[in-house]
N, C-alpha and C positions, 0 to 999 in steps of 0.2 A: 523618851518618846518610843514607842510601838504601832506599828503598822500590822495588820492582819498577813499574815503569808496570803492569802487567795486574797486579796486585795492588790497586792504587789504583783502579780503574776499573770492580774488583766493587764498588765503595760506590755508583756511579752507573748511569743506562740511556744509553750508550750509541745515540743514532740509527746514528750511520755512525765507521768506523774507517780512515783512512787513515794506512798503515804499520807499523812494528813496534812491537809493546808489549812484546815482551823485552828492558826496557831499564831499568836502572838510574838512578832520578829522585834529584835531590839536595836539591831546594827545591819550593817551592808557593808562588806568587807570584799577586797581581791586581792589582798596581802595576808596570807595564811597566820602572820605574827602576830594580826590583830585581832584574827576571829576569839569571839568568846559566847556562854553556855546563848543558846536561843538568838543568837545572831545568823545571817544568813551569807553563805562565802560564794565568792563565783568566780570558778575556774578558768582563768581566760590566757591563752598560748600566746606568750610575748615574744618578743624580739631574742629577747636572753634566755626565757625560762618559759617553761608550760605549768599553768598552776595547776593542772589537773594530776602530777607527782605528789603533790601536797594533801591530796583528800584524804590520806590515811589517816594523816596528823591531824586535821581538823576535825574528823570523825570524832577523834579521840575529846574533844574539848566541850562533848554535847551539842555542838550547834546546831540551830532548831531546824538550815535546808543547806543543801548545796546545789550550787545551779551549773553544769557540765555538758560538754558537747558527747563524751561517752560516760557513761555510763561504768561504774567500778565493778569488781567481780565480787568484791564482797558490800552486801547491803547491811550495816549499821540499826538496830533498830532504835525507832525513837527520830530519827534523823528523816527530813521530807527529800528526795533527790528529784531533781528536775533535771529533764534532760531537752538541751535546746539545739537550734542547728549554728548557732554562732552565740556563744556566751561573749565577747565583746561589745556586740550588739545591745544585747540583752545587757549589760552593767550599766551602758549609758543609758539607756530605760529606766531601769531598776534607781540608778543614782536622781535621776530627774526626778523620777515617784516620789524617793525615800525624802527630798527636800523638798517637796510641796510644788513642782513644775516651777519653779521659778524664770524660766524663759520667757513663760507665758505673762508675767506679772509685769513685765518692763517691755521695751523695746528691744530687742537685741540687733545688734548688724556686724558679720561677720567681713575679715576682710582675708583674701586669700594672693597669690601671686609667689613670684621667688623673690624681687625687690619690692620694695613700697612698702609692703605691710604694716611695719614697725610706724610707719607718719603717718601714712592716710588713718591707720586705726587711732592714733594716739592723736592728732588733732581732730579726730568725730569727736573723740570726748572731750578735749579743749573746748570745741566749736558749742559742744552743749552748753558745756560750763558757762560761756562765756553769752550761751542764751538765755540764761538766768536756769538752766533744770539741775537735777541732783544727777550726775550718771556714775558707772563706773568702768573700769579698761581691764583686760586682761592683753598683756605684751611680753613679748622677750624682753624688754629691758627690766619694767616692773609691772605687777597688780594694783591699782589705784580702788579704793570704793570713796568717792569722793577725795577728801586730801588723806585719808590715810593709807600710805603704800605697805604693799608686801611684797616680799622680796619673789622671784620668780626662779623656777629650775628649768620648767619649759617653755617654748614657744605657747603652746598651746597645753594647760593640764591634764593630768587624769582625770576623768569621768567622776568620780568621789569629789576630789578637791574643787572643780569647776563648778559643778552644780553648791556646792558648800560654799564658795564665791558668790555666784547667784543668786544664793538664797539670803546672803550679809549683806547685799545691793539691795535688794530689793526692803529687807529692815531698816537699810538706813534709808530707806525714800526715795532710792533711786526713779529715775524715771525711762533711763536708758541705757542699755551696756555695748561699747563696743570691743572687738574683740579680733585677735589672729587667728587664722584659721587654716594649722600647716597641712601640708600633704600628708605626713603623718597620723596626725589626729584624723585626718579624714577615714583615711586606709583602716585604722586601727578602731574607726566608729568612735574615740572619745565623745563626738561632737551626737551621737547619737541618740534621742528622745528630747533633743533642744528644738524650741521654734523662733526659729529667725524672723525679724522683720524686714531683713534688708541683707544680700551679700553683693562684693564689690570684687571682682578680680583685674588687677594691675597688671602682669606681664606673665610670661613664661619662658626662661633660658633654663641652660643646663645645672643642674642642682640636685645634690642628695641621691646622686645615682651609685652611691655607695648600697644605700636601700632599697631605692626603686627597682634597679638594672640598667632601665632603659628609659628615655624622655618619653614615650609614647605612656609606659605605666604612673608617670611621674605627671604626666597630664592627665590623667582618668584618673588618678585618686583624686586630685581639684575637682575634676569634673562632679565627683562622687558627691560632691558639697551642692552645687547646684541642683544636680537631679533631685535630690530631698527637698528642697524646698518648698513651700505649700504654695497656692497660687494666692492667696493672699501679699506675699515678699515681692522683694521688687528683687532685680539683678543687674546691677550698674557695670558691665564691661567695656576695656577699654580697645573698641575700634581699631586702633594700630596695631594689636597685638593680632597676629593669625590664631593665634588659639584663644581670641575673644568669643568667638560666634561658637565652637565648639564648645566652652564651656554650656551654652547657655543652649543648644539644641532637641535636650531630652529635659528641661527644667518646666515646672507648670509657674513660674512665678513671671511677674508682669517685665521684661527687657527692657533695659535705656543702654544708650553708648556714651562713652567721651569721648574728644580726639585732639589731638593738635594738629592731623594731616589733611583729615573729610570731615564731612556732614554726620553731625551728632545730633545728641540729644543733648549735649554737655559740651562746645566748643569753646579752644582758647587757642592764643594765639602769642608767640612773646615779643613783646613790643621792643622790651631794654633789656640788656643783663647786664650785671656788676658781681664782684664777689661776695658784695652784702645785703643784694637782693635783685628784686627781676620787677618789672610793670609788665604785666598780665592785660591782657584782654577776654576777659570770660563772660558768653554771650552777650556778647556787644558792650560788655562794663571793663573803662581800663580800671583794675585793680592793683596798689603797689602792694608786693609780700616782702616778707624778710628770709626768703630763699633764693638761691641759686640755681640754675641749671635745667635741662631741658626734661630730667628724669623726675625735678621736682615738682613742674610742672605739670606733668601728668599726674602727682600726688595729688597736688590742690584742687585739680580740678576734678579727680575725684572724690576729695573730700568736698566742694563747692555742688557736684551731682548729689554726692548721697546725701550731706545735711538737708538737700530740697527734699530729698527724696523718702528722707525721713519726720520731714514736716516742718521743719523750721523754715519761717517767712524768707522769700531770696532776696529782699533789700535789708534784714538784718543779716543772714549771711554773707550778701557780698560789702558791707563794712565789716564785720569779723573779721574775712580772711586778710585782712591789711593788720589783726592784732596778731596771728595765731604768729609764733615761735620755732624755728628748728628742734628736733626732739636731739635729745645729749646722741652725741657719738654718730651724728649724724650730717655731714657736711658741717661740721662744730668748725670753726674759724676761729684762729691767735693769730696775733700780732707783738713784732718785736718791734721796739723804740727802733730800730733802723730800717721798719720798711721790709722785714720779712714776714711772710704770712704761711700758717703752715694749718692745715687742713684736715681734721681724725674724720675720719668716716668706716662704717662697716662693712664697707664692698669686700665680699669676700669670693664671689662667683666672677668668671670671665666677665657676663656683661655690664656687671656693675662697676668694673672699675672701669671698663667703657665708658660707660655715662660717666663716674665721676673727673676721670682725665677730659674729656673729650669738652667738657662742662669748663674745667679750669684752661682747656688752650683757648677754647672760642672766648674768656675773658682776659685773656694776658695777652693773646695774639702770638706771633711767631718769635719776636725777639725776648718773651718771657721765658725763663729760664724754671722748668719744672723738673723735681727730684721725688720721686715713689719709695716709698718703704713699706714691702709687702712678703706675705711669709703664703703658709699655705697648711688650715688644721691638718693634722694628724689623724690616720685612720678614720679619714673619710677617703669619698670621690678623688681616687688616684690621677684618675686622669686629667682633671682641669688643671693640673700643678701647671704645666708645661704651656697651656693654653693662655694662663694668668699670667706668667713671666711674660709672654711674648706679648698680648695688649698692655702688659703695661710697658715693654721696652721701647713699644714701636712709637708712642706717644709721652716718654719723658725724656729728658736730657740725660740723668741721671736714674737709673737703678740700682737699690740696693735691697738683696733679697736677705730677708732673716724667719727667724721663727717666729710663729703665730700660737697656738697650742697645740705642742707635735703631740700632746697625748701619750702615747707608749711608742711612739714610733723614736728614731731617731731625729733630731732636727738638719743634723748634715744628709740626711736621706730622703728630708721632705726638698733641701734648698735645692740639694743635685738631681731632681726629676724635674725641678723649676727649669734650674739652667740648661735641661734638654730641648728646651723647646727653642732655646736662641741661635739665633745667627753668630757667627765671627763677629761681625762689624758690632753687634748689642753687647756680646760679652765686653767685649771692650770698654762698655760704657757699661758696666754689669759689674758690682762689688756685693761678695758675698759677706754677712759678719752674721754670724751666728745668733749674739746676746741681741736681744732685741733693742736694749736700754740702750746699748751701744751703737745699736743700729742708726735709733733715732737722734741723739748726739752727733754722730757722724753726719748726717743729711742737714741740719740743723745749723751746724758749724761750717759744713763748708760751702753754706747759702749764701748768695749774694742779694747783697738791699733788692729789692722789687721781684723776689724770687719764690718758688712755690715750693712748700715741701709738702705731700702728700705724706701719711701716715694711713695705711687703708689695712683694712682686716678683722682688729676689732673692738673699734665703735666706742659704743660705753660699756665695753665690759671690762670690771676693777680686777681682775685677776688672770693670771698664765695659766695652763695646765700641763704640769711635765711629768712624765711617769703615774697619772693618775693623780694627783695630790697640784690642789690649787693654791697656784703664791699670789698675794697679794702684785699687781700689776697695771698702771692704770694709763694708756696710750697718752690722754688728754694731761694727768700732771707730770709724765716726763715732758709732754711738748712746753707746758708750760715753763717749768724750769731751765729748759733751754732756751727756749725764747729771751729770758730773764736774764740767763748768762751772758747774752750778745749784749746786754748792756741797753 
């Protein structure tokens, strides 16, 4: 395939134009490894690395343009150089062109927040499926185009890959794609020259202020998601959250609310909970799900706004959501032959493991006996270590802190900033074990019949990360096989 360079270059503004744009592009590249002769490269300042070091190298390999925020001292001849005011920008442009706008070809609905994301986006597309249409998913856990998965490395992909996703959806007949949409991707534009038909934001706690700095920057890169949207989209925010109405203050798209506390546009209400599922009341319909908990709640009923929202009938919708499913690693529930039940979920922020404890006391009540087993990644966000120990101490019987994926850090260096944040009286009730395997065995073993062991941190993801190099690790088949051992 080839595309015109001055074809490609209406998607962008152009500062300055050095050379011919009558020219035939073959490729779209931002990994300098891959550029080759008459491909187009674009230089864009990462997190790790600045591609705009690499333009020498690329020079060298004939490529037909490079697209740059400055400008080289030495000009190449034969070579087109564009100079833009944000080439990140410009890639997500560029990548959307290069694959035929593929946004534009389906439904898109993006979902954003620091919890939910992973459910609310992965039952939209259940919820399709299940309304007879072809759709597809992009998640942290996997990429779905229909039932064929691929495997995922981000929350939300690069600009290149995503749109090359998009473009496989929409071949295979898709009719709609839903999708994560992290604070990252936003900040760093991946998500830039895509058209939404719908975004949804869930909550906002403390997260990824490894990156951000500060909550305030870590809410305006969200924000940055809304402001784009065309007044076409709708924007389904959720009412209890105080950074719902801010998301949506500078957005031209059409506003709806959910709530579990006021008056919406989306209201529910929980009638029952159990640990293996809740009776809902969602605009005046009681609804039974196969979820738990008051965080999940706010899930479905986001997922129960946006499928209206995105046009599916609301008396097939509200039968669906009595079909739709827990997603893996997600409040996932086992059961031992003696009456223990133990719990994988990916709470890995302070509030989430809120909701998830807070969720298992209000169904066990006070004489149920709960056991947490939580770590905390590696070179991230330093400071919620200490914040995570202490919500989960104040609300189990049992804590046992271990490693999560320390990354390059040490694991006795992630647990002992944990254990900063406790009281005397928690330590006490505070057992450090480092192996994580061991961890869970230990919590597992020394449960009693009708007793809760929480495993929280990470979800369905099959592998550990220690010193850079990932072992095979998978929360959900150790629990299993302890379970198993109790007989």
């Amino acid at each position: 395939m080839t595309i015109k360079l001055s074809k490609l270059l209406e998607e962008i503004k152009p500062l300055e134009v050095i050379g011919e744009t009558d020219k035939n592009i073959i490729g779209v590249h931002s990994d300098s490894r891959k550029v080759e002769k008459d491909s187009l490269f674009v230089a864009v300042r990462g997190v790790t690395t600045d591609g705009h070091k690499y333009i020498p190298v690329v020079a060298s390999t004939h490529v037909g343009a490079i697209i740059c925020e400055d400008l080289p001292s030495s000009i190449e001849k034969g070579i087109t150089y564009v100079k833009v005011a944000n080439s990140a920008e410009a890639l997500g442009r560029l990548a959307s062109a290069w694959y035929g706008h593929p946004s534009s070809r389906l439904r898109l609905v993006g979902v954003t927040g620091t919890n939910g994301k992973t459910t609310t986006a992965t039952l939209l597309y259940e919820m399709a499926r299940l309304e007879g249409y072809k759709a597809g998913l992009l998640s942290t856990v996997c990429n779905y185009i229909q039932d064929r998965a691929i495997p995922t490395t981000h929350t939300t992909p690069d600009p290149l890959t995503l749109n090359e996703l998009l473009s496989e959806m929409v071949e295979a007949g898709c009719d709609y794609a839903f999708m994560e949409v992290s604070s990252h991707a936003a900040q760093q534009h991946r998500i830039a020259g895509l058209k939404f038909a719908g975004a949804v934001f869930s909550n906002l706690t403390r997260d990824h202020l490894d990156y951000h700095g500060t909550v305030d920057n870590y809410m305006n890169a969200k924000k940055m998601f809304f402001d784009a949207l065309p007044s076409d989209a709708f924007a389904l925010v959720n009412a209890d959250d105080k950074a719902g109405a801010y998301m949506v203050q500078n957005t031209r798209a059409r506003v709806y609310t959910y709530s579990l506390r006021s008056e919406a546009d989306f209201r529910c209400k929980i009638l029952e909970t159990r640990l293996d599922g809740t009776l809902l009341q969602l605009n005046g319909r009681d609804i039974e799900v196969n979820f738990t908990g008051r965080f999940n709640a706010y899930n479905l009923t986001a997922v129960y706004g946006a499928a209206i929202l995105t046009g599916f009938p609301e008396e097939e919708v509200a039968v669906n959501m009595s079909r739709l499913v827990p997603v893996a690693g997600r409040f996932q529930t086992f059961r031992s032959a003696d009456g223990v039940t133990a719990i994988v979920d990916y709470a890995h922020t302070p509030d989430a493991l809120v909701n998830v404890l807070d969720t298992i006391r209000e169904v066990v009540g006070n004489n149920g006996l709960i056991t947490t087993v939580v770590g905390a990644g590696g070179d991230r966000d330093h400071g919620k270590r200490p914040i995570m120990a202490r919500e989960s101490a104040c609300r189990s019987d049992l804590l046992i802190l271990t490693s999560d994926n320390p990354r390059t850090e040490k694991p006795e260096d992630i647990i002992e900033a944990m254990r900063a944040g406790l009281t005397e009286d928690e330590l006490k009730r505070t057992l450090c074990i480092t192996d994580r395997r061991e961890a869970i065995k230990t919590a597992i073993r020394m449960a009693k019949p009708g007793s809760v062991v929480l495993v929280a941190g990470k979800g369905h993801e099959p592998y550990q990360e220690v010193n850079g190099v990932r072992h095979h690790f998978d929360d959900r088949e150790e629990v299993k096989r302890e379970l198993e051992n109790r007989g």
